[in-house]
C-alpha positions as CSV (number, residue, x, y, z in Angstrom):
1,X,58.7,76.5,24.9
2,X,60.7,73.4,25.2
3,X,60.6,72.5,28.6
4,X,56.9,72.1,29.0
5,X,57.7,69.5,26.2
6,X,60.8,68.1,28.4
7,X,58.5,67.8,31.9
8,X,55.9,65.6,30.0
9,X,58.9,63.4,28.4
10,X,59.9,63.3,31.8
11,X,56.2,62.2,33.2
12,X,55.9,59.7,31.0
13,X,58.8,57.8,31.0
14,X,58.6,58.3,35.4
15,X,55.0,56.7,34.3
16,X,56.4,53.7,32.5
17,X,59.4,52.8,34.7
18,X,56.3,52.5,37.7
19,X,54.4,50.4,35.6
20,X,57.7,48.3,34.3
21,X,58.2,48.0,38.5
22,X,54.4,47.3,39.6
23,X,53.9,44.1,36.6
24,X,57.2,42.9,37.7
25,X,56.5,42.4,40.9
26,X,53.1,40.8,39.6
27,X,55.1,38.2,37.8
28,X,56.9,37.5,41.0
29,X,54.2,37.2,43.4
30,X,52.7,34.8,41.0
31,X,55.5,32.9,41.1
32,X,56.7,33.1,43.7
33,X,54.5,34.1,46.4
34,X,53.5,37.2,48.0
35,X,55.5,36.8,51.2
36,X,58.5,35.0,49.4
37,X,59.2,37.9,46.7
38,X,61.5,41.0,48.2
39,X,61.8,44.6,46.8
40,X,65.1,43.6,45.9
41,X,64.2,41.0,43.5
42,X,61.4,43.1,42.1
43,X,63.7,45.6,41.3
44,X,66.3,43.0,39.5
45,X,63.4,41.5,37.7
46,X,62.4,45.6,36.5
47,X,66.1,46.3,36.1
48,X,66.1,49.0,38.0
49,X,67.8,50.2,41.0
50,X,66.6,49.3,44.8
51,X,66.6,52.6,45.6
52,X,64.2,53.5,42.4
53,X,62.0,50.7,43.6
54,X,61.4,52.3,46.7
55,X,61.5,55.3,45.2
56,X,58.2,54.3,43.2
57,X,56.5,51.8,45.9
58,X,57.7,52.3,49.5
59,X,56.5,48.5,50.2
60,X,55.4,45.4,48.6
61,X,51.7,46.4,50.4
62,X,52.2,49.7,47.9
63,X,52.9,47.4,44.9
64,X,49.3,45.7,45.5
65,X,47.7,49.1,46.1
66,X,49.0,49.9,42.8
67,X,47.8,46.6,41.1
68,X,44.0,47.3,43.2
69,X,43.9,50.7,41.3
70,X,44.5,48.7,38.0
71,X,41.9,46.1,38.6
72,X,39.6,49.1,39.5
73,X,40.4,51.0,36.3
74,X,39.7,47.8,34.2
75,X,36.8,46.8,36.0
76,X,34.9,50.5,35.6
77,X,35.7,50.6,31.7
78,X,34.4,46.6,31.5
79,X,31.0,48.1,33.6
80,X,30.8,50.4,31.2
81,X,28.7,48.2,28.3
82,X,26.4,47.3,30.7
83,X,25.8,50.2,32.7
84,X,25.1,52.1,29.2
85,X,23.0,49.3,27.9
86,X,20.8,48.0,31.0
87,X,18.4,50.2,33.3
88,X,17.1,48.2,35.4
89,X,18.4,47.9,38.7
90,X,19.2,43.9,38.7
91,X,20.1,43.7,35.4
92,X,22.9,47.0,36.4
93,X,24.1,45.5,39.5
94,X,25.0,42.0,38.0
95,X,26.3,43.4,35.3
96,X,29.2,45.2,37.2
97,X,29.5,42.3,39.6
98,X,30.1,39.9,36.7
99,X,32.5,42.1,35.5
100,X,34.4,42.7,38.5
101,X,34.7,38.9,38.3
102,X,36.3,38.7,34.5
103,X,38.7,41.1,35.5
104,X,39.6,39.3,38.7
105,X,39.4,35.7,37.0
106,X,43.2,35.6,36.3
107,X,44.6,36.6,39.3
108,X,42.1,33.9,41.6
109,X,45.3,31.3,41.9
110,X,47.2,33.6,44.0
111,X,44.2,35.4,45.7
112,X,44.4,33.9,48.8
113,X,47.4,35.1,49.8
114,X,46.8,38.6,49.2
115,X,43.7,38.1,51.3
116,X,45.5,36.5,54.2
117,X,47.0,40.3,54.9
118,X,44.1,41.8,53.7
119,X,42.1,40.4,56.1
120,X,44.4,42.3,59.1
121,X,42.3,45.8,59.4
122,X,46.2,47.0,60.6
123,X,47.2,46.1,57.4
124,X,47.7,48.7,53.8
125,X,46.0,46.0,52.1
126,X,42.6,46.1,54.3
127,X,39.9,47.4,51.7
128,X,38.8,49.8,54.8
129,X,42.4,50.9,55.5
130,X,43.2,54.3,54.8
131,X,45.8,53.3,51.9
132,X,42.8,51.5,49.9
133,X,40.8,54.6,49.8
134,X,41.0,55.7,46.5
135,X,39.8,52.3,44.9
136,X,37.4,52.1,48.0
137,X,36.2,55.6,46.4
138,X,36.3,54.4,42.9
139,X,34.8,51.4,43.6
140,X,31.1,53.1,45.9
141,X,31.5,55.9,42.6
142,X,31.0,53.1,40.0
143,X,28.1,51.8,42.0
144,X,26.7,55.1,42.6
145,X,26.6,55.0,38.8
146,X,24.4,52.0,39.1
147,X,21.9,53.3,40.9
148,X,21.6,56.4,39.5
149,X,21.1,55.2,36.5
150,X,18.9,52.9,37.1
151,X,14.8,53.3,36.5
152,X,14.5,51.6,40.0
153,X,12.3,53.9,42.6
154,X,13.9,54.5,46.3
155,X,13.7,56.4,49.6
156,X,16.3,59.2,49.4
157,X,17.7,58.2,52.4
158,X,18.3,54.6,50.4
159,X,19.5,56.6,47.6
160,X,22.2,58.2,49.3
161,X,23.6,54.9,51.5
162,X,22.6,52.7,48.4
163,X,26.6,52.9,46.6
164,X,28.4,52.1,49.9
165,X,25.9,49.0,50.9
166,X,26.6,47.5,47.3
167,X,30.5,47.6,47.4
168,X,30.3,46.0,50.7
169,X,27.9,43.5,49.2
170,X,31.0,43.2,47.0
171,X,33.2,42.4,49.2
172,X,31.1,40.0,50.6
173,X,31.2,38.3,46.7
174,X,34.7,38.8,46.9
175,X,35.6,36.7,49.9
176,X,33.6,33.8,48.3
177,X,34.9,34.5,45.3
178,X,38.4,34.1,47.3
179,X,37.6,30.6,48.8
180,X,35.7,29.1,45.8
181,X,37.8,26.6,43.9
182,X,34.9,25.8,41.5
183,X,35.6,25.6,38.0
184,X,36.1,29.4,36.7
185,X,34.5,30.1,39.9
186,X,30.9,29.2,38.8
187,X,29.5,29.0,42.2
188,X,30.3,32.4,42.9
189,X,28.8,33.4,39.7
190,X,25.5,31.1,40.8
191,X,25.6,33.6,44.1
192,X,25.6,37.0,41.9
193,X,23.0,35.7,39.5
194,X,20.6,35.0,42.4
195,X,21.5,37.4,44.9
196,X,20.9,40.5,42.3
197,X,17.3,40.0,41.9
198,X,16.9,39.6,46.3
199,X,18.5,43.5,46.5
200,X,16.6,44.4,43.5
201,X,13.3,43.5,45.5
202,X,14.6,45.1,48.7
203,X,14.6,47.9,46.9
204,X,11.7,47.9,46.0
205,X,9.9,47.1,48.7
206,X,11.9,50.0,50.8
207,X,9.5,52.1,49.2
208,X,6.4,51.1,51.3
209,X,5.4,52.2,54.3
210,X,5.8,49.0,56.5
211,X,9.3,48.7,55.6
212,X,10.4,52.1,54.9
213,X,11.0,52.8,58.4
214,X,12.6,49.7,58.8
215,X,14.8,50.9,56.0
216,X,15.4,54.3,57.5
217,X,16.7,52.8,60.6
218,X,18.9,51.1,58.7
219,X,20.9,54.0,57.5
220,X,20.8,55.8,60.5
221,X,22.8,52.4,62.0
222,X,24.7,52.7,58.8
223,X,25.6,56.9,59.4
224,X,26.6,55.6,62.9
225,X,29.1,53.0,62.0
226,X,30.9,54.9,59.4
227,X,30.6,58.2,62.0
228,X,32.7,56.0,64.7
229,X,34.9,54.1,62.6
């Protein structure tokens, strides 16, 4: 009986020596600067080993995948008021975008620099890249959540694509968000408060007939994309 007791002791503490290691290095690259901060000096700053650094995060890139997770964690349970509270399909989608951008707001100063390799699609970082796919996934399955829960009426073929268009949509927010050295980043939360109600009422026109093939055409560029990337 003890050792199923011993392997969780064990989980947890391998659980909080990756954490002490990933906000570390989040303290450094604040300070610091992305590109200036080594493995090495994260690991002095965790007190740990080199070798348990790497042992944890093979690369600085793997420290920021870990801190995306995080900000994807934090920004689903922020959602989560809104997405239980609102049904309408606006009201939904700028709720979760405006909470994407509380969660974001304290890391803005050193945004750019992240996005500087983010922007390589060669790159761990890219949001597309193979490394980002679990927060890629998290992210289209909290917006699948948005429009599944909301009363808004669609095609089922705008159903289905619906999740994946919005988190691009996101990242589109995202880049502005990036680049805009408004205070708190109000122009970026002008953007989100009228762009919401345009997609709500593309939406809801993709329901009649003049645009619903327009729509359907759409996805079936949409299917071919993602079927040759």
């Amino acid at each position: 009986m003890p050792e199923p007791a011993r392997r969780t002791s064990l989980t947890s503490k391998a659980e909080q020596t990756r954490a002490t290691i990933a906000d570390a290095a989040m303290r450094l690259f604040r300070r610091d600067g992305f590109d200036r901060t080594t493995m090495r000096a994260v690991a002095k700053e965790a007190g740990v080993s080199v070798g348990n650094a790497y042992y944890y995060f093979s690369s600085k890139e793997h420290l920021i995948q870990a801190f995306y997770d995080g900000i994807q964690v934090e920004h689903a349970e922020r959602a989560d008021a809104v997405l239980e509270r609102e049904t309408s399909l606006e009201a939904r989608l700028r709720g979760v975008l405006e909470a994407w951008l509380d969660v974001a707001a304290p890391n803005h100063e050193f945004a750019a620099q992240f996005f500087k390799n983010a922007a390589d699609p060669a790159s761990p970082l890219s949001p597309f890249s193979e490394e980002s796919t679990p927060a890629r996934e998290a992210s289209i399955e909290l917006y699948r959540r948005v429009v599944d829960g909301s009363e808004a009426k669609m095609t089922p073929a705008l159903r289905a694509e619906l999740p994946e268009l919005l988190w691009l949509l996101q990242m589109g927010f995202v880049l502005f968000w990036v680049h805009d050295a408004s205070p708190g980043q109000t122009r970026t939360r002008t953007l989100v408060a009228q762009a919401t109600p345009l997609v709500d009422r593309l939406v809801r026109l993709g329901r009649l007939p003049v645009v619903r093939g327009v729509i359907d055409d759409l996805m079936g560029v949409v299917r071919t994309i993602r079927s040759t990337a």
